[in-house]
C-alpha positions in Angstrom: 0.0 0.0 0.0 2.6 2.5 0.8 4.9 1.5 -2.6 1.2 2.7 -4.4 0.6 5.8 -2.3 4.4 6.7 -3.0 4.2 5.8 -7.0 0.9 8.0 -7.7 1.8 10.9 -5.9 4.6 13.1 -6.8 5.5 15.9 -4.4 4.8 18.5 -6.7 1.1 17.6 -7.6 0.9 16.5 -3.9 1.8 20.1 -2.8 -0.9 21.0 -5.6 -3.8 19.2 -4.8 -3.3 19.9 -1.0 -3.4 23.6 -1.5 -6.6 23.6 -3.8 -8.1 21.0 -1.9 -7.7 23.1 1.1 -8.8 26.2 -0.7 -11.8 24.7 -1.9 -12.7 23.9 1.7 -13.7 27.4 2.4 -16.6 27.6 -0.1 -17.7 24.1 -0.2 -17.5 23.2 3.6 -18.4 18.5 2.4 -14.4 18.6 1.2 -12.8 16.2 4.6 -10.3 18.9 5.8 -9.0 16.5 8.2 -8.6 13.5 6.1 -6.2 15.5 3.6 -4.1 17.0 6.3 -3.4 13.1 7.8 -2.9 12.1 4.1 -0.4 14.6 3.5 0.8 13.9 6.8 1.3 10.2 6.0 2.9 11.2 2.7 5.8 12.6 4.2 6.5 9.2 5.6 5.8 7.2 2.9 5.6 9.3 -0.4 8.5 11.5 0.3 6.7 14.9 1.3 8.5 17.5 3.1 6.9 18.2 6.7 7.6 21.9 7.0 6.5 22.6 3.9 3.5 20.5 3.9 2.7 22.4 6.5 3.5 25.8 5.3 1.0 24.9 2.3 -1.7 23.9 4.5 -1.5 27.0 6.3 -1.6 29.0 3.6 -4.2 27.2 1.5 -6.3 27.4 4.9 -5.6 31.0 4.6 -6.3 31.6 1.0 -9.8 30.5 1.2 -10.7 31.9 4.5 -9.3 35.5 2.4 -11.0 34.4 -0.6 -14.4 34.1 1.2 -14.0 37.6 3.5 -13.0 39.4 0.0 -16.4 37.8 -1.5 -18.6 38.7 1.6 -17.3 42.3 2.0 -17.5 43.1 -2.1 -20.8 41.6 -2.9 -23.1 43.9 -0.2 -21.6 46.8 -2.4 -22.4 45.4 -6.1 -25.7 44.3 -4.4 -26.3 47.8 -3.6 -25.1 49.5 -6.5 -27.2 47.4 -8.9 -30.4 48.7 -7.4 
């Protein structure tokens, strides 16, 4: 199981799809936060990963969305209003 894990995922698109997975979290709440961060976790035993960076992405896809989301919320009462 861990030779597969280690085989499909390249730390590059690892690094990838734990950002936008973690982005994506912010406006669709159903994506498993948790289960990606042990994933990636258990990546940088088995597949290679780099913990502080691993991480450093999480925190900052965490923090992407959560700014994506506040930017959407405090620009759309203002369009709302302006289009009426």
């Amino acid at each position: 199981m861990a030779e597969l894990i280690s085989d499909v995922a390249s730390p590059m698109w690892a690094y990838a799809l734990l950002l936008t997975l973690l982005v994506a979290d912010a406006f669709v709440p159903v994506v498993p936060t948790q289960v990606v961060m042990i994933t990636s976790g258990a990546l940088t035993v088995y597949g290679g990963l780099n913990l502080p960076l691993t991480i450093a992405v999480g925190a900052a896809g965490v923090f992407v969305g959560d700014l994506a989301c506040y930017v959407l919320g405090r620009t759309a009462p203002a369009r709302r209003a302006a289009r009426h």
